[in-house]
N, CA, C and O of each residue as an XYZ file, in Angstrom:
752
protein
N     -20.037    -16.444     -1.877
C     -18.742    -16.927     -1.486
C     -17.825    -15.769     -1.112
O     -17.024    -15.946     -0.194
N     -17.882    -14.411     -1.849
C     -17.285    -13.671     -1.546
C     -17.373    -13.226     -0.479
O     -16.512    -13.075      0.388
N     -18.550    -12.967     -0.495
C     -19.251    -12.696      1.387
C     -18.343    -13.145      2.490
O     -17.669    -12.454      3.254
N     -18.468    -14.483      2.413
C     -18.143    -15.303      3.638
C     -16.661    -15.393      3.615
O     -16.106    -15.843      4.618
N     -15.672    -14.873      2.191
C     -14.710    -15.061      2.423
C     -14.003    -13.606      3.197
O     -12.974    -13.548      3.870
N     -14.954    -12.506      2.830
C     -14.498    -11.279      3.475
C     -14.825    -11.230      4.695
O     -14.058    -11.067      5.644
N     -16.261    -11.403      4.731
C     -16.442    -11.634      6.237
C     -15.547    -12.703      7.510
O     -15.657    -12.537      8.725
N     -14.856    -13.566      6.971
C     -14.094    -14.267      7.663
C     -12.823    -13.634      7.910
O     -12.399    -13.532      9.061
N     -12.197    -13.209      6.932
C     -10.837    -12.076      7.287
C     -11.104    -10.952      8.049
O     -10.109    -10.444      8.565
N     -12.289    -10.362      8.287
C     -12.959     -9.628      8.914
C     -13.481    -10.155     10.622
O     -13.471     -9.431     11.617
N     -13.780    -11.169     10.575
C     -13.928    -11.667     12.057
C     -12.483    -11.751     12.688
O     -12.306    -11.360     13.842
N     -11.378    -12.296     11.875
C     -10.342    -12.328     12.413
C      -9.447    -11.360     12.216
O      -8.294    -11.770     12.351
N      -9.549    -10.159     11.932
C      -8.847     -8.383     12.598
C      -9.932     -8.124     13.732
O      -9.460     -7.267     14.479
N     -10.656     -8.348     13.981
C     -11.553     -8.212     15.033
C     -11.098     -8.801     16.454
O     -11.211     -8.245     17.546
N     -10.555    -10.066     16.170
C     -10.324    -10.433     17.029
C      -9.096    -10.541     17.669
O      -8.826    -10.762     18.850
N      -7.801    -10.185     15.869
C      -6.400    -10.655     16.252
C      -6.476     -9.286     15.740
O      -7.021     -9.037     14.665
N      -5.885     -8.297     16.562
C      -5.233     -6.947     16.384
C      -4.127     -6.625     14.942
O      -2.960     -6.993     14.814
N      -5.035     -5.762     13.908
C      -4.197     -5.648     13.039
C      -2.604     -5.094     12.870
O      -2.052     -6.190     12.763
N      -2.027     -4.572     12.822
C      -0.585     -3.926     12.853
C      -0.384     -3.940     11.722
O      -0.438     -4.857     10.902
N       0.071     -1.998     11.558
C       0.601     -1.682     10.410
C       2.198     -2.282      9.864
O       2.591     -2.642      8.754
N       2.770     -2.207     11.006
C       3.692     -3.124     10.898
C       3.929     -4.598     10.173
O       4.862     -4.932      9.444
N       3.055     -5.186     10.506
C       2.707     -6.319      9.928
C       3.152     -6.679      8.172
O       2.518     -6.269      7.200
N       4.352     -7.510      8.132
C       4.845     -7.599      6.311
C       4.641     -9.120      5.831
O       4.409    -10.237      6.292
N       4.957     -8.221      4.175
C       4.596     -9.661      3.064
C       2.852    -10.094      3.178
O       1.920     -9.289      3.162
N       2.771    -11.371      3.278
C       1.426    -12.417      3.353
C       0.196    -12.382      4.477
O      -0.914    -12.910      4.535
N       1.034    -11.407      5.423
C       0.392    -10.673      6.510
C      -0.096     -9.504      6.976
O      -0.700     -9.123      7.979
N       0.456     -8.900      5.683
C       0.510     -7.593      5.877
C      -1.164     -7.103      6.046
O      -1.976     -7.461      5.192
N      -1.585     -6.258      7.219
C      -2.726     -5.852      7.981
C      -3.520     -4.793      6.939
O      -4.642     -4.907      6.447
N      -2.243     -3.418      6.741
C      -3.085     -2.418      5.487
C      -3.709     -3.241      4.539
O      -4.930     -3.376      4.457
N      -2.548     -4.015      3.532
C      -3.115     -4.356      2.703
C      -4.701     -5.405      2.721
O      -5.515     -5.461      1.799
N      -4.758     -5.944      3.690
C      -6.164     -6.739      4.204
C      -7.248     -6.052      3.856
O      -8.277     -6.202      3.196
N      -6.295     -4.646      4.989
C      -7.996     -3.980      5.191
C      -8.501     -3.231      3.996
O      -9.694     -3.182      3.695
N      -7.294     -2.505      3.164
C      -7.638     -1.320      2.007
C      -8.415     -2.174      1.355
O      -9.507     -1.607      1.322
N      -8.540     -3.512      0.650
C      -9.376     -4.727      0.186
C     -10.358     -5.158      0.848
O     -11.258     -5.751      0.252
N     -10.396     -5.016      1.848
C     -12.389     -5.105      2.560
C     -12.811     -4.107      2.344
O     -13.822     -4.111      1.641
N     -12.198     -2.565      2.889
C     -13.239     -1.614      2.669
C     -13.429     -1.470      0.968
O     -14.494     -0.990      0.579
N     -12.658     -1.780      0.204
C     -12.936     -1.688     -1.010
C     -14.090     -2.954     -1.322
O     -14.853     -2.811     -2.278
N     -14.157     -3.991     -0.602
C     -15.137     -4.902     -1.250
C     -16.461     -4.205     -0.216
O     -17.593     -4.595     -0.499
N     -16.376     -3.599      0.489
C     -17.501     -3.165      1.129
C     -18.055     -2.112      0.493
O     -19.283     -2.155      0.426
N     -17.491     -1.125     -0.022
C     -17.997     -0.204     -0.778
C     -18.533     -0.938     -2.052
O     -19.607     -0.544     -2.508
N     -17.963     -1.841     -2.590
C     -18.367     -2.257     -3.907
C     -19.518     -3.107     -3.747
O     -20.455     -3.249     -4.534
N     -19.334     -3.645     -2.651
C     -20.634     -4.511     -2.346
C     -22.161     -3.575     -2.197
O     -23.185     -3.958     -2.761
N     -22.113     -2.408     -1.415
C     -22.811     -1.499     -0.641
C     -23.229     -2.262      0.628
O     -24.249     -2.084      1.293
N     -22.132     -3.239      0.850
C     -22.805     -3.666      2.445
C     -22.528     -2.203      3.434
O     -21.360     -1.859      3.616
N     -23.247     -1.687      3.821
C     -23.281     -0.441      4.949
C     -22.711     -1.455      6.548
O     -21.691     -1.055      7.109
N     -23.254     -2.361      6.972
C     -22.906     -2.742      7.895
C     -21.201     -3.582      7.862
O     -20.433     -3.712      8.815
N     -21.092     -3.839      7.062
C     -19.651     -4.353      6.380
C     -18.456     -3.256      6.425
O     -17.345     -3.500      6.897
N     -18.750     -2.315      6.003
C     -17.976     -1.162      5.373
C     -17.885     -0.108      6.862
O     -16.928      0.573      7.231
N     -19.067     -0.252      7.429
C     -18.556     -0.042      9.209
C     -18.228     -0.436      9.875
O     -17.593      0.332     10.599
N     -18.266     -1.751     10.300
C     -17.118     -2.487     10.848
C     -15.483     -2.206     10.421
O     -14.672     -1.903     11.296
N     -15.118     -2.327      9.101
C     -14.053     -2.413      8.338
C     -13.442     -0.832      8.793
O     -12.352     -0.478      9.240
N     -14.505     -0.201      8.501
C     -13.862      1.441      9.085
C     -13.251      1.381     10.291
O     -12.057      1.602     10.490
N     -14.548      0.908     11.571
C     -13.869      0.909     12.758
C     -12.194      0.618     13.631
O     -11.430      1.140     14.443
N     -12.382     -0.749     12.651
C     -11.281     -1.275     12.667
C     -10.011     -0.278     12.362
O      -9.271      0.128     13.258
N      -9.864      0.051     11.017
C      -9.258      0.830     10.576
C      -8.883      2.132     11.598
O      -7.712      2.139     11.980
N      -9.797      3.293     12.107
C     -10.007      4.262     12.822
C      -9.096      3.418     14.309
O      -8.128      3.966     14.837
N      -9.464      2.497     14.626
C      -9.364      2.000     16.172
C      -8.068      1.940     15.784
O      -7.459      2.885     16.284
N      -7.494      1.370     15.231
C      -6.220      0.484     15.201
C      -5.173      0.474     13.918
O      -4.206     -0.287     13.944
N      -5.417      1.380     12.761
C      -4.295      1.928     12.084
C      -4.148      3.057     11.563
O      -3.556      3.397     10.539
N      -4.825      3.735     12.462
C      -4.620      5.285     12.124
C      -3.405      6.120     13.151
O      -3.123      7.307     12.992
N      -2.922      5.434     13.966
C      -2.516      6.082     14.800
C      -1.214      5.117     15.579
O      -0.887      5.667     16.630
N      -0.474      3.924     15.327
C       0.241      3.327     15.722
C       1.754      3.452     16.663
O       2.782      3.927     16.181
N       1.690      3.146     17.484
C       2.705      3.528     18.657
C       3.941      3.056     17.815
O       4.992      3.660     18.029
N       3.945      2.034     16.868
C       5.312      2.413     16.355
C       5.125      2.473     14.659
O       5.260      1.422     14.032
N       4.854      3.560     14.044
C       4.794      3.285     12.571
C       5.712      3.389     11.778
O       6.609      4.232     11.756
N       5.421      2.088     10.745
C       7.052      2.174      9.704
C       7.027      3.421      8.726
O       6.030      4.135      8.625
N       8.122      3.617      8.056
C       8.285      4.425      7.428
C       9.288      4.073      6.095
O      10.207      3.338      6.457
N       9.336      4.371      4.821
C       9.696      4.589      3.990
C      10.872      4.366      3.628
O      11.272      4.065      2.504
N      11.541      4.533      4.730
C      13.128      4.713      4.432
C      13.894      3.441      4.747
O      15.090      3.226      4.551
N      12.518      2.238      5.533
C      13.378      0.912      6.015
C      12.863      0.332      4.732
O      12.844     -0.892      4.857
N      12.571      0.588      3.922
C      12.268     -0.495      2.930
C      13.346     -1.450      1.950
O      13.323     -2.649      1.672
N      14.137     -0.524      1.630
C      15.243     -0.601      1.182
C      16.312     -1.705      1.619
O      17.236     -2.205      0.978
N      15.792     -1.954      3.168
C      16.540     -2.762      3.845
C      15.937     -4.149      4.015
O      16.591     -5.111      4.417
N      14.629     -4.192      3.679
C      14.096     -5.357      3.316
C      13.562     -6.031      2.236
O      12.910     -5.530      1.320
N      13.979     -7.610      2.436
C      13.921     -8.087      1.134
C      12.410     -8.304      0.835
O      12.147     -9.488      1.049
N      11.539     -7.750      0.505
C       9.965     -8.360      1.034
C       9.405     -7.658     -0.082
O      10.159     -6.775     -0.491
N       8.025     -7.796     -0.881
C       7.537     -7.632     -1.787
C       6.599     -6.355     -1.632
O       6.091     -5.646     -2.501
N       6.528     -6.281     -0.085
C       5.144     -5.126      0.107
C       5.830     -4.100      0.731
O       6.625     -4.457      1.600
N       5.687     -2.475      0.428
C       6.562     -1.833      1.232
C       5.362     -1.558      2.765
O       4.232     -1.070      2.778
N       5.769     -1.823      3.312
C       4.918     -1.450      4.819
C       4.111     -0.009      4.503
O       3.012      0.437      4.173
N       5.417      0.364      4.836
C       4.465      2.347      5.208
C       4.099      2.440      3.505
O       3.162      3.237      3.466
N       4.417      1.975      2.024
C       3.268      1.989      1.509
C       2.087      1.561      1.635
O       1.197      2.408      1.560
N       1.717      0.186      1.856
C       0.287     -0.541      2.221
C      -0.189      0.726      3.082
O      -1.247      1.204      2.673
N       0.449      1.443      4.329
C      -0.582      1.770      5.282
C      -0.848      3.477      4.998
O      -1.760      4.152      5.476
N       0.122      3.881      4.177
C      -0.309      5.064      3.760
C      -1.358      4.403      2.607
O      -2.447      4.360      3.180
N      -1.463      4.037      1.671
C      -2.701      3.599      1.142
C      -3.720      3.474      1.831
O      -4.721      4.185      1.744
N      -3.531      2.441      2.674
C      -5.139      2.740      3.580
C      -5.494      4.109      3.906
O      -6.551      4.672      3.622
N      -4.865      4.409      4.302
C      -4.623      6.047      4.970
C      -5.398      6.485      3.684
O      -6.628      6.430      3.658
N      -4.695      6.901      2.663
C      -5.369      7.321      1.473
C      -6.522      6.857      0.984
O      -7.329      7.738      0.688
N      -6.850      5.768      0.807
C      -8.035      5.296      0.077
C      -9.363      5.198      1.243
O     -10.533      5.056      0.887
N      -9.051      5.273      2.263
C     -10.166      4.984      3.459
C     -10.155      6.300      3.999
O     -11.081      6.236      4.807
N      -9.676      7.500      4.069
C     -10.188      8.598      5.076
C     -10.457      9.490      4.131
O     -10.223      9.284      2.940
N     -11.131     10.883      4.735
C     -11.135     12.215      3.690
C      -9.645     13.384      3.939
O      -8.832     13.370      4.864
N      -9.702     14.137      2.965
C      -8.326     14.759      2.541
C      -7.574     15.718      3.906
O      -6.468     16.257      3.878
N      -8.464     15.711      4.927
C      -8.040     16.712      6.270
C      -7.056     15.170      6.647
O      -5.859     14.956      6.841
N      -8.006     14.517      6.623
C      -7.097     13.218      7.319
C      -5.406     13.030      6.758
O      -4.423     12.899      7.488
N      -5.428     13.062      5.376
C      -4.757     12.680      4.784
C      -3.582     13.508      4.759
O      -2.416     13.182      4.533
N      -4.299     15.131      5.145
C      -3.215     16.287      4.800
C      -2.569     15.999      6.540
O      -1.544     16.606      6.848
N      -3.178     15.145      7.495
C      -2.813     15.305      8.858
C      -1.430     14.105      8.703
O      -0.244     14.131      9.031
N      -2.142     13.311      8.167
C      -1.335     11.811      8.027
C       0.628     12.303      7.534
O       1.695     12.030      8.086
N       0.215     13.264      6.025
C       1.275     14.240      5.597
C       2.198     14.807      6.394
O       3.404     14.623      6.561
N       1.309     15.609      6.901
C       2.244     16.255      7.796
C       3.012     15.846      8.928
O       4.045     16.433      9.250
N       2.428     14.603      9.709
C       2.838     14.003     10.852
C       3.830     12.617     10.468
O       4.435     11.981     11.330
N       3.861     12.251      8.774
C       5.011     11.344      8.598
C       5.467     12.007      7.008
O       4.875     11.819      5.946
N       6.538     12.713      7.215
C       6.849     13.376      6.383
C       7.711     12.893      5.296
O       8.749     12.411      5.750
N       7.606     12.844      3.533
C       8.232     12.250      2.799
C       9.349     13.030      2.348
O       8.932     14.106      1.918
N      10.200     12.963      2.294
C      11.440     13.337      1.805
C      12.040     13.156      1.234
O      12.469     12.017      1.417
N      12.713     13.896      0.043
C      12.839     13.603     -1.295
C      13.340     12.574     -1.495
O      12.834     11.956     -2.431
N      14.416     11.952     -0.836
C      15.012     10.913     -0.481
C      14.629      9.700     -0.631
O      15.244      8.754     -1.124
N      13.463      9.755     -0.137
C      12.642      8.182      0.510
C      11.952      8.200     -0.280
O      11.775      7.013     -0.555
N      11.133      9.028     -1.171
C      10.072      8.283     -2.155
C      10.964      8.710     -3.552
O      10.520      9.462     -4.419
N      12.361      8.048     -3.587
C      13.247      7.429     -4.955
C      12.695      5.772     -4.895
O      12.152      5.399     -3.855
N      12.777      5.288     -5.473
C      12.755      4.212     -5.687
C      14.252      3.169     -4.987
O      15.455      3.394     -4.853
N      13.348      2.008     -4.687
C      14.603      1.835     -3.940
C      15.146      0.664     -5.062
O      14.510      0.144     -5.979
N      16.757      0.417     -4.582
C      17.547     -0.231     -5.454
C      16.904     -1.811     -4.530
O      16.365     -2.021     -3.443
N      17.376     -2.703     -5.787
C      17.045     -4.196     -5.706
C      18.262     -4.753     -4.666
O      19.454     -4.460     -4.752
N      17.662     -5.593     -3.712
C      18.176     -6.750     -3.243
C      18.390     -7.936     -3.845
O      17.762     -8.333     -4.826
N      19.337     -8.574     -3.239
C      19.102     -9.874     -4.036
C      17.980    -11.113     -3.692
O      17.852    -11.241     -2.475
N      17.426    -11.732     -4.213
C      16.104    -12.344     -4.118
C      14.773    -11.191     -5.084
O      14.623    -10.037     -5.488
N      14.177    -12.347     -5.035
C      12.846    -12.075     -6.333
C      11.878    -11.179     -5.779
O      11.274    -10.326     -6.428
N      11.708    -11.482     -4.125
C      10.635    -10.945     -4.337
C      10.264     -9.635     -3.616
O       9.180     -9.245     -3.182
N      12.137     -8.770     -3.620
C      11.889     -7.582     -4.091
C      11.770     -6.696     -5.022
O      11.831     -5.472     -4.907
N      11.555     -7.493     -6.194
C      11.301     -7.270     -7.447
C       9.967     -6.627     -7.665
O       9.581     -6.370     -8.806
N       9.230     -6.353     -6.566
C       7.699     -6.484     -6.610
C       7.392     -4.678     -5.355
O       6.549     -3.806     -5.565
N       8.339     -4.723     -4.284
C       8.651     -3.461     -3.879
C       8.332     -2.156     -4.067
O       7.638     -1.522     -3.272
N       8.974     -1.536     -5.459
C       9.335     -0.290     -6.214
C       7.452     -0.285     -6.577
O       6.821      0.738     -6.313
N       6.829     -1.350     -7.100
C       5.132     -1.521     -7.422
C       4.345     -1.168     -6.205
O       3.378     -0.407     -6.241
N       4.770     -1.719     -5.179
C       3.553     -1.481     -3.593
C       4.064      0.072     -2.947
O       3.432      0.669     -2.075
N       5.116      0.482     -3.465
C       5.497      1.902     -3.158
C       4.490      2.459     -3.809
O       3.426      2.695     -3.235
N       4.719      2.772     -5.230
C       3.987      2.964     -6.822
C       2.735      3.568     -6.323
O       2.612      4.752     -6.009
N       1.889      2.735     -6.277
C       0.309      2.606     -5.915
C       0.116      3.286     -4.546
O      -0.805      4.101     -4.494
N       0.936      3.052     -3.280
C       0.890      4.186     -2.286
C       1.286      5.435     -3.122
O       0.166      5.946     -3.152
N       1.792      5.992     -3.574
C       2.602      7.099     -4.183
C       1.411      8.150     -4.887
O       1.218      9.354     -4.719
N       0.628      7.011     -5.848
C      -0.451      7.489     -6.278
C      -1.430      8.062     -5.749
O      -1.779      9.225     -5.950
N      -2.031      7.121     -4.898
C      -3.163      7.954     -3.738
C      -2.937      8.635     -2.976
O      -3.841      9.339     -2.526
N      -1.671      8.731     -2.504
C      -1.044     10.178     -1.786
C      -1.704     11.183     -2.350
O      -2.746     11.767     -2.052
N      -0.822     11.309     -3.334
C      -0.781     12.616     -4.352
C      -2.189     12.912     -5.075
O      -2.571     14.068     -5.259
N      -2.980     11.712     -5.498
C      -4.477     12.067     -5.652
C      -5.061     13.043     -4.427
O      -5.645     14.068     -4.778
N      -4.930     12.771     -3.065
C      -5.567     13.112     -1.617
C      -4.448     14.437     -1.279
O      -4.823     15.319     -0.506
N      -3.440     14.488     -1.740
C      -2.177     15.860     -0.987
C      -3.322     16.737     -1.302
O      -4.238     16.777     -2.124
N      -2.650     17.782      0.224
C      -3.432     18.678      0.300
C      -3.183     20.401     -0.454
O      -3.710     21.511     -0.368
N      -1.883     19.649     -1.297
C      -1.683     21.088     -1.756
C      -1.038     20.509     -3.305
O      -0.724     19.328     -3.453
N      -0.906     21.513     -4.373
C      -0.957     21.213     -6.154
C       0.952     21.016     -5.850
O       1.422     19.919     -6.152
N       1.723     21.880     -5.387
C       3.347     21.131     -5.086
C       3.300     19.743     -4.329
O       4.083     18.847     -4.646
N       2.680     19.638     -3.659
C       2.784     18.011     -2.694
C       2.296     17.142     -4.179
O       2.850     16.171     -4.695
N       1.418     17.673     -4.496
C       0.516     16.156     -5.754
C       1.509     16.504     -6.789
O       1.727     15.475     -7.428
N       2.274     17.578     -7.289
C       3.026     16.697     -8.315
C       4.176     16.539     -8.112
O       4.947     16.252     -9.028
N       4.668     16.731     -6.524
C       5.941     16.079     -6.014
C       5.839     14.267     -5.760
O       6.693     13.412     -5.994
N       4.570     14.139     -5.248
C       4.254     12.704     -4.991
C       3.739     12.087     -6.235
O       3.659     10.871     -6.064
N       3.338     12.465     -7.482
C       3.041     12.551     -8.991
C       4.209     11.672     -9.378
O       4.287     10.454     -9.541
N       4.902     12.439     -9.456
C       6.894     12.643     -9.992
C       7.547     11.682     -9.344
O       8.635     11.479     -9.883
N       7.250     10.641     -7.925
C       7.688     10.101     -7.480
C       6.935      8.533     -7.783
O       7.594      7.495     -7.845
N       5.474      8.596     -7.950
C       4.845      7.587     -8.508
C       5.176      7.765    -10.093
O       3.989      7.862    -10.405
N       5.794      7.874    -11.232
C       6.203      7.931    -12.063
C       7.603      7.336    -12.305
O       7.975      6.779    -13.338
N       8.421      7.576    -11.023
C       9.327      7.176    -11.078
C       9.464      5.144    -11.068
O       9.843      4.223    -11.792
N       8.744      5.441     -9.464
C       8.607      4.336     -9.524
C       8.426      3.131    -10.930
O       9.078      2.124    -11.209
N       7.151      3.838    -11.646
C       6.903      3.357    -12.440
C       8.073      2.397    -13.609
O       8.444      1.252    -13.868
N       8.258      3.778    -13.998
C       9.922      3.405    -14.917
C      10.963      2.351    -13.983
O      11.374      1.300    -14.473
N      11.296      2.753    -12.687
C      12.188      1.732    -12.017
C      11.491     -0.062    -12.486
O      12.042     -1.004    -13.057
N       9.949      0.120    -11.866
C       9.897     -0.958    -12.248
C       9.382     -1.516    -13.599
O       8.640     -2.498    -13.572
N       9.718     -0.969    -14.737
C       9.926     -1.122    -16.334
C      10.934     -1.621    -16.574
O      11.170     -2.221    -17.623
N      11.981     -1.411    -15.327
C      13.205     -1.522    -15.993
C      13.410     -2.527    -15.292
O      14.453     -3.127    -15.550
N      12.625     -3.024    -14.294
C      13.298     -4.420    -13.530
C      12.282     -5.915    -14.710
O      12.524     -7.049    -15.125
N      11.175     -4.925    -14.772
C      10.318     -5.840    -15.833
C      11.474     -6.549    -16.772
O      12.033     -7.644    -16.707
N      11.561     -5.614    -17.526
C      12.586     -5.982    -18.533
C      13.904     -6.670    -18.424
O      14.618     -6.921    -19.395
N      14.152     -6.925    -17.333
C      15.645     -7.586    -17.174
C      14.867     -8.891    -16.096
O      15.679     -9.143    -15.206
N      13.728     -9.651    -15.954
C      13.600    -10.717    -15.454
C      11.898    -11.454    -16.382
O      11.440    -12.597    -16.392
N      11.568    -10.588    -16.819
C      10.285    -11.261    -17.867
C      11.068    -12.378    -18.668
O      12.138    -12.252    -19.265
N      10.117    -13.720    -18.508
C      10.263    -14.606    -19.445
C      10.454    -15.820    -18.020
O      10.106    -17.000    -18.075
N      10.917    -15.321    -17.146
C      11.102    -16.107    -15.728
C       9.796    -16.550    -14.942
O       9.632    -16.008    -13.849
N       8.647    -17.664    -15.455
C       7.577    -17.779    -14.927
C       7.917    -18.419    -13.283
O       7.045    -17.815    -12.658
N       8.274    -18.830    -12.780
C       8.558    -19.085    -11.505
C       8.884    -18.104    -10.632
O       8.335    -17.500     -9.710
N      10.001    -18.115    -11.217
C      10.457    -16.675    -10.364
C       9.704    -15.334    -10.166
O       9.450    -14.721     -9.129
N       9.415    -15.052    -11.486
C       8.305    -13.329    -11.569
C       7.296    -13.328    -12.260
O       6.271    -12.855    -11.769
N       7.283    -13.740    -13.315
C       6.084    -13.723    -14.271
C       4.830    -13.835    -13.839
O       4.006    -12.975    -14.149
N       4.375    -15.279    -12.789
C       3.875    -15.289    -12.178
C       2.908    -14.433    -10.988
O       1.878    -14.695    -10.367
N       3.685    -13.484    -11.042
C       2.896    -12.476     -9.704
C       3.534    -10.970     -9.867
O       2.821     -9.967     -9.863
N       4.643    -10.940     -9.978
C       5.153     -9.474     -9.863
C       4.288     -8.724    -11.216
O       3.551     -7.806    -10.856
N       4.299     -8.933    -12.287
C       3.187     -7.903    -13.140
C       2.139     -8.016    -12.789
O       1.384     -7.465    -13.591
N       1.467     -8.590    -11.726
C      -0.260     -8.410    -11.197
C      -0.235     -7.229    -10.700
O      -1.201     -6.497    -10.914
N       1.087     -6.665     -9.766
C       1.821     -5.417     -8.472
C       1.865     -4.891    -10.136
O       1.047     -3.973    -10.196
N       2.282     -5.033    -11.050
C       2.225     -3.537    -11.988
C       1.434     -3.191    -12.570
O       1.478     -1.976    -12.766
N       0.373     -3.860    -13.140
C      -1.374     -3.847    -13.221
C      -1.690     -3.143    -12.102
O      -1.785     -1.921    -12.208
N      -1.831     -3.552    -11.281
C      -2.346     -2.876    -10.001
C      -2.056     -1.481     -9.690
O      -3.014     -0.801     -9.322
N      -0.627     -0.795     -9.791
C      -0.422      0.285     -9.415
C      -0.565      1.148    -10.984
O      -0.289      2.341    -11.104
N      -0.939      0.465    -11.857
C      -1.109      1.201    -13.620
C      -2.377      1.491    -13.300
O      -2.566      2.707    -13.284
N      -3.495      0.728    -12.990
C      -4.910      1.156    -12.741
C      -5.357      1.788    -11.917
O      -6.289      2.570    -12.098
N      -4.607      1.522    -10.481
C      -5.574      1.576     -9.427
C      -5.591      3.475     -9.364
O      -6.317      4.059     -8.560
């Protein structure tokens, strides 16, 4: 079942052009960083090349890529240029990554944590930063970049401890989904 359910999200980036751009329930990184991860876990070889291709063809290199600093301005649960720096991170090797670095540059600024909007489900935000933040700094190509991007996935962390704590007990609203985004960026 798993098969056919990856392989089906997989026929359709094939056919409907992913975009890093792409937010929330649509969002394209997050699709793909989750196939190539079920492809590696699977050891499908023919799976896990396709999924690359894709990746290589069509989000490594985007004529308009988001960045960091619009997040803040949207109310939405996934930060964009986190999901696709994740891919970035978890799918290429560290030349890639130190290229990716250098050509969209973080600034001290932009990887603070951003302040809450009103609505829930930017409550979930400061977490999809988090987890990009992490694999950065695992892949930076230098020991100041990893514990500048370290220090910034940490932050995150605490920001969202502290949003934990002022909406837990709210199963509709958060309970429900936003601590899966803090599991996720605690492990991954």
């Amino acid at each position: 079942m798993a098969d056919e359910a990856a392989g089906s999200l997989l026929a359709h980036y094939e056919k409907h052009a992913p975009d890093v751009n792409d937010g929330e329930y649509a969002n394209s990184s997050w699709a793909l960083v989750q196939l190539y991860d079920y492809a590696v876990h699977s050891r499908n070889g023919e799976f896990r090349r396709r999924t690359e291709a894709l990746i290589r063809g069509r989000m490594l290199e985007p004529e308009s890529p988001p960045s960091l600093e619009t997040d803040a301005a949207r109310p939405e649960f996934f930060s964009r240029f986190g999901n696709w720096a994740y891919l970035v991170a978890k799918t290429q090797g560290a030349s890639a990554v130190a290229a990716f670095l250098q050509k969209h540059p973080l600034p001290q600024q932009a990887i603070r944590p951003v302040p809450l909007l009103p609505g829930i489900h930017h409550l979930a935000m400061n977490w999809s930063r988090a987890w990009a933040l992490r694999a950065l700094a695992r892949r930076a190509p230098d020991a100041a970049t990893r514990a500048r991007l370290e220090n910034a996935y940490l932050e995150h962390v605490r920001a969202g401890m502290r949003q934990h704590a002022a909406h837990a007990g709210d199963f509709m609203a958060y309970d429900h989904w936003v601590p899966q985004f803090a599991v996720y960026a605690l492990t991954e």
